[in-house]
N, C-alpha and C positions, 0 to 999 in steps of 0.2 A: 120332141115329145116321144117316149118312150110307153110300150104297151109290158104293163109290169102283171104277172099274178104272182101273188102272197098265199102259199098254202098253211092252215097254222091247224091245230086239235085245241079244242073250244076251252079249256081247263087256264084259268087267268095266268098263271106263269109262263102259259105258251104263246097264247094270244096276246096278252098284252101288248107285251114290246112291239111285238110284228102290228098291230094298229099304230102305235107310234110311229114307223117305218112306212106305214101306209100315208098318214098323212102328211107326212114330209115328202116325199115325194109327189102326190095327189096336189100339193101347194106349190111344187116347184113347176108342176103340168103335167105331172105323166101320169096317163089313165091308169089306173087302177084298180083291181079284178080280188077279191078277198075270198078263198075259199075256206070257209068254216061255219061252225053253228049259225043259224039263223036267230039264236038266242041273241046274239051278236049285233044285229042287221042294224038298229041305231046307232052304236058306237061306229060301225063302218063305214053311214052314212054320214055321220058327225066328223068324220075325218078327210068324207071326197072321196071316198072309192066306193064301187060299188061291191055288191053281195051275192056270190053262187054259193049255195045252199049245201054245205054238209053236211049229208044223213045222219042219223045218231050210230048207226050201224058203221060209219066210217067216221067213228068218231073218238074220243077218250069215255067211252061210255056216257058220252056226252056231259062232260063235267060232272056224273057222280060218283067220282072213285070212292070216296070212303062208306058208300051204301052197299057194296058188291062185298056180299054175305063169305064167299066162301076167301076173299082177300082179307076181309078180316080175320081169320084164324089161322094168318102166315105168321110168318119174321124172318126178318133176317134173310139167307141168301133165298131160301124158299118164295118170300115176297117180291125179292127181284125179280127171281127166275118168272114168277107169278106176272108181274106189270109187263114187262120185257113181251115176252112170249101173248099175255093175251088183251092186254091194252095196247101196243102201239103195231106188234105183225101181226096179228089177229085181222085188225081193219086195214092191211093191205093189200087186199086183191078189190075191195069195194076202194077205194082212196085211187087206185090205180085204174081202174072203170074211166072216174072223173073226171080225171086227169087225161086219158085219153081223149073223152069227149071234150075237154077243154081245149085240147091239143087241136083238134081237129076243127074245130069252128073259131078259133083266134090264132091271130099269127103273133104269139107273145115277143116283145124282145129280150126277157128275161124273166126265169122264177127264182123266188127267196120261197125257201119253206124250212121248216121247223124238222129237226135233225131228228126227231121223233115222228115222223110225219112218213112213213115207210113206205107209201105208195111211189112216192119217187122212185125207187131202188131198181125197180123194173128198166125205165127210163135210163138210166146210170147206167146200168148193166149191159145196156144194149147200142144200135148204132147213135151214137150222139151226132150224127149229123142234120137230124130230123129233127132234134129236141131242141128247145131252147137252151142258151150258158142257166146254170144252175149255182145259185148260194144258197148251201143249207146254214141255217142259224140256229145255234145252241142257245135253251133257255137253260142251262145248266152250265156248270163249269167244265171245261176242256178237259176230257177224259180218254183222251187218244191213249193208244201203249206209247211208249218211248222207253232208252235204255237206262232214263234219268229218272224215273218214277215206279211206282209201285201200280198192281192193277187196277182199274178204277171201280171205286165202290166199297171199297176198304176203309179210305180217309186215312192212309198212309201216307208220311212224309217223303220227300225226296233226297235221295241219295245218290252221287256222283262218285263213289269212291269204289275203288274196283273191287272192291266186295257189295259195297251198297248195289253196282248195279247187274254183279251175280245175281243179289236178291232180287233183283226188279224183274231179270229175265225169268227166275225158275215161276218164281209168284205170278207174274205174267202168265206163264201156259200153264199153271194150274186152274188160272182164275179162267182162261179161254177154249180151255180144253175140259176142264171138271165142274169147277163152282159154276160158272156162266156161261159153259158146254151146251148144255139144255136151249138155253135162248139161243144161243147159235147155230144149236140142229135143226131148232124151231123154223129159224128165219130162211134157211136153204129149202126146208121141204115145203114152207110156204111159195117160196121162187121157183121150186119143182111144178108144183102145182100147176103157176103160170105158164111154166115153157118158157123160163127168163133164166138166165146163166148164173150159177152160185155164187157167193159172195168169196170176193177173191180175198179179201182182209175180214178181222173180227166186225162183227155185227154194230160192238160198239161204235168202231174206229169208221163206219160207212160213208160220217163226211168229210171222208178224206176222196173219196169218190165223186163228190162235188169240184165244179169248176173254182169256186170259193167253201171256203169254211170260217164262217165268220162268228167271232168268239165277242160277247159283248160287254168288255170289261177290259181291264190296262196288264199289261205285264207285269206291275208291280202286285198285282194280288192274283199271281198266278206261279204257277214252280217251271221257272227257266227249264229249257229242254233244249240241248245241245244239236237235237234231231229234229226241231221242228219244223217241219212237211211246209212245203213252199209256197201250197194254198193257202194256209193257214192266214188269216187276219184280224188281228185285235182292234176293235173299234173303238173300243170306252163305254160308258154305258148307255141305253137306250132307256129313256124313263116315258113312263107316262103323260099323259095333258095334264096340265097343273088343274086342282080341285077348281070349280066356280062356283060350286051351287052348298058348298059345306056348312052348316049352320053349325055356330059355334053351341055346346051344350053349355048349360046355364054355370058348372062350376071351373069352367075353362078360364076364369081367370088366377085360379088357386096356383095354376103351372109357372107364375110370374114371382112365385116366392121364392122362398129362401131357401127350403126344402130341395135337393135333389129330387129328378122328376125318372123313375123307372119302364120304360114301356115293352111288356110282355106283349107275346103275340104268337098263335100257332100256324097262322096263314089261313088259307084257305082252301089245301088241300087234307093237311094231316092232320084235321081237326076233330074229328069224329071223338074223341074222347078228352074234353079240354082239364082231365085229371093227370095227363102226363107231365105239360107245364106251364098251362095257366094257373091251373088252381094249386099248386106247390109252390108257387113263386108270390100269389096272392099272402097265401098261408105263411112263405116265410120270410114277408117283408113289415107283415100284420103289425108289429109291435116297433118296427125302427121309425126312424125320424124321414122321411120318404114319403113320397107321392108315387104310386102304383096306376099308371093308366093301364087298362088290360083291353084288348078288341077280340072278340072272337072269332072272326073273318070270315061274318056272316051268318054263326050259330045262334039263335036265341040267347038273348043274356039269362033266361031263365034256365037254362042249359047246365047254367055253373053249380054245382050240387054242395057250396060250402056258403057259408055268410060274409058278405063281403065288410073288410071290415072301413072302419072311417078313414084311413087312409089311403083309399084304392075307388078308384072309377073307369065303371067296366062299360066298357059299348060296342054292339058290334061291328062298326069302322069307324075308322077314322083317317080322310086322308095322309100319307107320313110327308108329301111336301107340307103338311100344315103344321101336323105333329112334330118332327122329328126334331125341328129347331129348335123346341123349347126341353128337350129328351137328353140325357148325361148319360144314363147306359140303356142298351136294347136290349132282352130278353127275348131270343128268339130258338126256334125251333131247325132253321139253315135254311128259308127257303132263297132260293138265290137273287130272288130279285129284291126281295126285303132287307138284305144283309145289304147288298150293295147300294139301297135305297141310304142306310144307316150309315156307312160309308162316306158317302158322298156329301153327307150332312156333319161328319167328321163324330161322328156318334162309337164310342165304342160298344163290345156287344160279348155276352156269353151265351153261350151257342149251346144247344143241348138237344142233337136229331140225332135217328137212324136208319130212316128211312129213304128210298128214293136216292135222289145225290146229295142228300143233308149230310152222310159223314163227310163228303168230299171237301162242302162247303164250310161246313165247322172247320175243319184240318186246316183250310189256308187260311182259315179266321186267325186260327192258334199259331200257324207259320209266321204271317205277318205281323204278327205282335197285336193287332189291335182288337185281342180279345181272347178270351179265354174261352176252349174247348173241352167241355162236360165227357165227352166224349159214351154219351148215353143220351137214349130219348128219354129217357124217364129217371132224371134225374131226385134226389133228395130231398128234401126243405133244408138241411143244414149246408148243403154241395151249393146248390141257389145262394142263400143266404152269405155264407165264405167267399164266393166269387162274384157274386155284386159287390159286394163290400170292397173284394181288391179291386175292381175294376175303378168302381169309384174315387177311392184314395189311393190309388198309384197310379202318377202321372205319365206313368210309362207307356198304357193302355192309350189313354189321350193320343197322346204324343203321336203314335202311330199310325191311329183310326185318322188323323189330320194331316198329315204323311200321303195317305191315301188321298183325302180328300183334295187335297192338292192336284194328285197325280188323274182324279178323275176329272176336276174341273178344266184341265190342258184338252178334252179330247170331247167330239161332239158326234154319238153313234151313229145316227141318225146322218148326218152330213157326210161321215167317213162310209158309211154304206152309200149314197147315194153315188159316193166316186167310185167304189169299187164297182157295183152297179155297171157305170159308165166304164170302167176298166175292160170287164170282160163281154160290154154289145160291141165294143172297140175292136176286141182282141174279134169275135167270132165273125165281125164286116171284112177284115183284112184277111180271113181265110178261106172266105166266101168267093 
């Protein structure tokens, strides 16, 4: 039995999976320590771990990102520079307090935490022989440099050809040194601050500083890297507990006709404004032969500021193990854990984000064939409209998204963390 802590930042894309992780392992016997919102504290306890309390102050603003007045009047790299800098190293000298006192009253055999989760970095930085082995886990897709890709945060393709990966390098130290320079000076004079040693690699690239970096999806819906770093480990996906308590809404059995069934969705981060593509996709499905499920994930359904029409039923969730089975295409916004959700269910999907790592995740939507990439947050009614349509009646899309689905159901995350897990208490006993 193994003493595990899970550090995660409260915001459902982060947390989620890492409960998943919690209680598979908490099932297999190993005590279990969850450091994050107390918003939380059922779901941690419904999984067998227990709950040390993350203040809102070392927190993601404590799950209200899209209420933070002056984030709202960014875009584009300015919003990066904006999350980057004051949502995730902001609350790293409080996150690193924690962590200390965690340190110092448990003798962990290993932490997993969330690659956003910055209070680590102190830790990393300094003698690892005091620390526990470290897995940081991405809730986001693998956004390392390499000489095979482009910078992350562009939702640029991959290129191997010795011009493509000219372009990778110059665009690389532009994006490290100018565009996402800022977060990167951020994250040193934060580590100044501490008395902890500067980051020897880009700010993004920091779990590569981890004893693991564990990516929670398949190789096939990721851009091969020629260079990839030998911590690196692809898991497959990490889903959620399946729904038990979902009561079906009274016209859920319409989804069994004959009708193609659409499910739009903006998550439940980048939802603050459900006019970018819920309600354009309502609008531009209004008059086709189609069933429109919409969730606003978690907004008021009075929220939606257009009339919904007879062919569309909107709620603010809906489990997607329940949903997704009965779903032909997703209409989604990138976020990464809903696209692979869609995935997995062999659902193809058009992607239309740009915030956050939504181009990233749109980009290998479009790579991989299984689906088409808007390559806008705020797409059209006619751009919707045209690209539901192809997704729908070209089998190609299909084809693909089942492709995937195939490649995700060979891999079980949850199970492949638990060996790595066991990997590196292994490695750090025989150096002991």
């Amino acid at each position: 039995m193994a003493e595990i802590l899970i550090a995660g930042l409260s915001a459902a894309g982060h947390i989620t999976p890492l409960l998943a992780v919690a209680g598979g392992l908490a099932h297999r016997g190993d005590r279990v320590t969850v450091l994050t919102s107390p918003r939380h504290a059922a779901k941690v306890s419904a999984c067998g771990a227990r709950l040390h309390r993350l203040p809102p102050e070392a927190d993601l603003a404590d799950g209200q990102v899209d209420e933070i007045p002056e984030r709202a009047e960014l875009s584009g790299l300015r919003k990066l520079n904006f999350d980057i800098t004051e949502l995730f190293i902001g609350p790293m000298p409080r996150q690193a307090e924690i962590l200390t006192q965690l340190f110092a009253e448990n003798r962990f055999d290993a932490v997993i935490v969330d690659t956003t989760f910055f209070g680590i970095l102190p830790f990393l930085l300094g003698s690892r022989a005091s620390v526990p082995p470290v897995l940081m886990f991405t809730p986001m897709p693998l956004m390392i440099a390499s000489r095979d890709t482009g910078p992350a945060g562009l939702g640029m393709l991959p290129s191997t050809t010795p011009l493509g990966r000219l372009r990778n390098r110059a665009l690389t130290a532009l994006s490290h040194n100018v565009l996402l320079g800022p977060s990167h000076r951020a994250a040193n004079r934060r580590l100044d601050a501490m008395n902890a040693p500067r980051l020897p690699v880009f700010v993004l690239d920091a779990g590569l500083l981890a004893d693991r970096l564990i990516v929670p999806t398949v190789p096939a819906f990721d851009y091969p890297r020629s260079d990839l770093p030998a911590n690196v480990r692809y898991v497959g996906p990490v889903h959620p507990a399946p729904a038990r308590t979902f009561r079906r809404p009274s016209w859920w059995n319409e989804l069994a006709g004959e009708r193609p069934v659409v499910h739009v969705t903006q998550g439940t981060v980048d939802n603050a404004d459900l006019g970018r593509l819920l309600e354009p996709t309502i609008e531009a499905l209004a008059g086709e032969d189609v069933i429109v499920v919409a969730t606003t994930g978690g907004r008021d359904v009075s929220d939606l500021k257009i009339p919904v029409p007879p062919n569309t039923y909107v709620a603010e969730f809906i489990p997607h193990d329940v949903l997704l089975p009965k779903v032909d295409v997703m209409v989604s916004n990138g976020g990464y854990g809903a696209v692979q959700r869609a995935l997995c269910a062999g659902v193809p999907l058009v992607v239309a984000g740009d915030t956050e790592d939504k181009p990233e995740v749109a980009a290998r939507v479009g790579w991989s064939g299984a689906g088409i990439n808007l390559r806008t947050g705020s797409p059209t009614r006619r751009a919707l409209r045209n690209a539901i349509g192809a997704v729908l009646h070209n089998p190609h899309y299909r084809n693909c998204a089942r492709n995937l689905q195939t490649a995700f159901a060979r891999r079980d995350g949850v199970a492949e963390i638990a060996l790595v897990l066991d990997e590196v208490i292994a490695e750090r006993a025989m150096r002991v």
